[in-house]
N, C-alpha and C positions, 0 to 999 in steps of 0.2 A: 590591549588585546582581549578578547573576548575568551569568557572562561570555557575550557574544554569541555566537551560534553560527551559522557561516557556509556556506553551500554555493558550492565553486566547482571549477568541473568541470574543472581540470588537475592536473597532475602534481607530487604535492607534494615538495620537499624541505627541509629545513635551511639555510638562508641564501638561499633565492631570493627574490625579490620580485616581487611578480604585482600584475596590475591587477583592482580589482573591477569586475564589469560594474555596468550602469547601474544596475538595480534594487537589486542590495545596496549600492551604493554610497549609494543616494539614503535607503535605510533607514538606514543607518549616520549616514548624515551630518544625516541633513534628520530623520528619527524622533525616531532615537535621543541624536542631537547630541552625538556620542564628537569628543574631540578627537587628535589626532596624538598617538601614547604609550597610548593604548587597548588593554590588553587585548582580543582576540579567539581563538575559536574557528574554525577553517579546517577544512573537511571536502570530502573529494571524492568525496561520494557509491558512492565502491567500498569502504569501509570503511575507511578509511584519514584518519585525524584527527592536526594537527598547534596546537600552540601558536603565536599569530602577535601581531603588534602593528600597528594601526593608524600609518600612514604620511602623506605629505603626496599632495595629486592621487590619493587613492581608491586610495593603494598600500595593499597588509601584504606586510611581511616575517615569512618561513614561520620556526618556532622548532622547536622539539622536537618530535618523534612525541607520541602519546600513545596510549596504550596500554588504551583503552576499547571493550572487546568487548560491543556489545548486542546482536546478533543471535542470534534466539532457537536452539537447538538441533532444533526442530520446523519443516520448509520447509511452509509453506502458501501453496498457488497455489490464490486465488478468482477463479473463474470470477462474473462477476457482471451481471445482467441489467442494461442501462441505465434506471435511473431520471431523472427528471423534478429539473431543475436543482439547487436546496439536499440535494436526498435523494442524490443520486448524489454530491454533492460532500463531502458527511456520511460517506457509505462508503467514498470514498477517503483523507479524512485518518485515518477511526479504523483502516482496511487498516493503512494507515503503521504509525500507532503504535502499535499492537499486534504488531507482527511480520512482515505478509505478506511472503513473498516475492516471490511474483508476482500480478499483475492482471491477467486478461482481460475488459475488457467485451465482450457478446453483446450481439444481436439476437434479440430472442426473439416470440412471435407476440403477446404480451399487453403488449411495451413502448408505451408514449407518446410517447416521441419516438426519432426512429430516424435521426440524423444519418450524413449520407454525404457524402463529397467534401471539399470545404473547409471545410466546417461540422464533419464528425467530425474534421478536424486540427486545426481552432480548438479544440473539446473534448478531446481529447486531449492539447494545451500546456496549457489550462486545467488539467486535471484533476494533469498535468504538477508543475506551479505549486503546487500544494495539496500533493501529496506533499512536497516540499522544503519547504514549511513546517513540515507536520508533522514533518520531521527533523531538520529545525532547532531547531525548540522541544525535540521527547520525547527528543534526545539521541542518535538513531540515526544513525550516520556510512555505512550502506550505503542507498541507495533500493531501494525495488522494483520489481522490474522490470513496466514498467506495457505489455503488448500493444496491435497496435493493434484498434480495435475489427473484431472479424470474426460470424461465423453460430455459431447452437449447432452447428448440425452441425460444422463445421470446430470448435469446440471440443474436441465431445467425440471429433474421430479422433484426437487427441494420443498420443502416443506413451507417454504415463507411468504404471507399475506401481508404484501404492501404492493408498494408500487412498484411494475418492472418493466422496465426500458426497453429495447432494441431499438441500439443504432438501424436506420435504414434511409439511405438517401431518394427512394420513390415513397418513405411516408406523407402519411399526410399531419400529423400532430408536429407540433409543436412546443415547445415546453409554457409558454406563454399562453397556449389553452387546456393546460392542464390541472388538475385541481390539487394542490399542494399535498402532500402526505403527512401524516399526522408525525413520521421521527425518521422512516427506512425508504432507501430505494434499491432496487437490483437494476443496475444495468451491463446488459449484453452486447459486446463490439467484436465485432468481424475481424478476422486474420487481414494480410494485405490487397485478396486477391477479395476481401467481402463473403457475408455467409449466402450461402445458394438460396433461393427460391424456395429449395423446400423446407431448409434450417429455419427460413423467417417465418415461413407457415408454421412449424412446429412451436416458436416460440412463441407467436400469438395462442396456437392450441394452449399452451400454458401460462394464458393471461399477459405475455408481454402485450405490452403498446408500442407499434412500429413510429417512431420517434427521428424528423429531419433535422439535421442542426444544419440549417439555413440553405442558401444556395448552391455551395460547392462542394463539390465529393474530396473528403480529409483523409490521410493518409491512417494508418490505422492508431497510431503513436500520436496524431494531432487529434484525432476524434476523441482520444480517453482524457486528454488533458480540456481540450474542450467545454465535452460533457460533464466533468468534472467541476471546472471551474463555474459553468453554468446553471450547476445542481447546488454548489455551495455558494454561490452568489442570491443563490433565487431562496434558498430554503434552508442554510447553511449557516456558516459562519463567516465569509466573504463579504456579504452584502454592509 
C-alpha cells in the first residue's frame, strides 16, 4: 500500500507532534482505517515534506525531511475563465497536477455562472479543497497558489513580463513556432461559450499571443489540460 500523503499547513519539524484537523483526521481514521504506528506522509503545502507516523487522538509525530523536489522548472500562471461546477472543478485538480503555479479564476462576458460574495468564497474553499487533493495524491508538496476570483481586465493589468498565452482557435501561432521562455508562462482560456472578440483584442492589447492548439475547437476543461500538458512537455518537466 502506498504511504498516505498528508496536507497540513504548519510548520514542520523533526520531533514535533501536531494535531490533524478534522477532515484528515476522519480520512485517516474512518476511510482509510490506519491504526497508531501508521506510516504517513506530512506535507505543508510550501514545499516542504517530512516523514511522520500516525499517533493516538489524531496525533503524528513529524520524522525526517524528505527530500522530494516536484515542482516543475517552468512557473505557469492560468488565468482561467469560470466554468460551470464538474468542468471548473476538472481544471483545477488537473492545474494541480500538472504543475501550475498559480490560478486566477476571471469573469469573463461568456461565463455561466458568475459567483460573487459569499458564494465566490464558498467556491473558492471548494475549489481550495480539490487542489490539496490533488497534491496529495500526484505527490506535489507545494500547492498553487490559487487568486481570488477577480475581472479579465484586473487580470490582464498584472505586472508580469514573460510569455502569455490566449487560447484562440482562429490564431495563427502555434507553440512549435514559439520561442521558448526563459522559466514563466501566463496562459488565458475562455469559459465554455469562448472569450468574445473583444476579450481577445484586449488580451493581445496586453501582449497576449493568440495561440491555436491544433485543429479542433476543445471544450474549455480539455483545452487547460491540453495546453498544459503541451507547455510542460515543450518547456517543462514532462518532456
Amino acid at each position: 500500500m502506498q504511504i498516505p500523503r498528508i496536507h497540513l499547513p504548519a510548520p514542520l519539524s523533526s520531533g514535533k507532534r501536531l494535531d490533524l484537523d478534522r477532515q484528515a483526521a476522519r480520512h485517516i481514521l474512518t476511510v482509510l482505517r490506519l491504526k497508531p504506528g501508521a506510516p504517513l506522509i506530512i506535507f505543508d503545502g510550501q514545499g516542504n515534506a517530512h516523514q511522520a507516523t500516525l499517533e493516538e487522538s489524531a496525533q503524528v509525530a513529524i520524522g525526517q525531511p524528505l527530500n522530494d523536489e516536484t515542482e516543475s522548472p517552468l512557473q505557469i500562471h492560468l488565468i482561467q475563465a469560470i466554468s460551470r461546477g464538474e468542468r471548473m472543478d476538472y481544471v483545477i485538480q488537473k492545474a494541480a497536477e500538472l504543475g501550475v503555479y498559480k490560478i486566477t479564476p476571471v469573469l469573463t462576458q461568456r461565463c455561466m455562472v458568475k459567483p460573487k460574495g459569499d458564494r465566490a468564497a464558498k467556491r473558492l474553499q471548494h475549489w481550495q479543497g480539490i487542489a490539496i487533493s490533488a497534491c496529495e495524491q500526484c505527490g506535489r508538496n507545494r500547492l498553487p497558489v490559487l487568486n481570488a476570483i477577480t475581472t479579465l481586465d484586473a487580470a490582464l493589468s498584472g505586472p508580469e513580463n514573460n510569455l502569455k498565452l490566449v487560447l484562440d482557435p482562429t490564431g495563427k501561432n502555434s507553440l512549435s513556432n514559439l520561442t521558448p521562455p526563459v522559466k514563466s508562462v501566463t496562459l488565458l482560456i475562455g469559459p465554455e461559450g469562448g472569450l468574445t472578440d473583444k476579450e481577445v483584442r484586449q488580451a493581445q492589447q496586453s501582449e497576449f499571443i493568440r495561440l491555436r492548439m491544433g485543429p479542433r475547437i476543445l471544450r474549455t476543461e480539455s483545452a487547460a489540460v491540453a495546453a498544459l500538458s503541451a507547455l510542460q512537455a515543450l518547456w517543462g518537466d514532462l518532456g
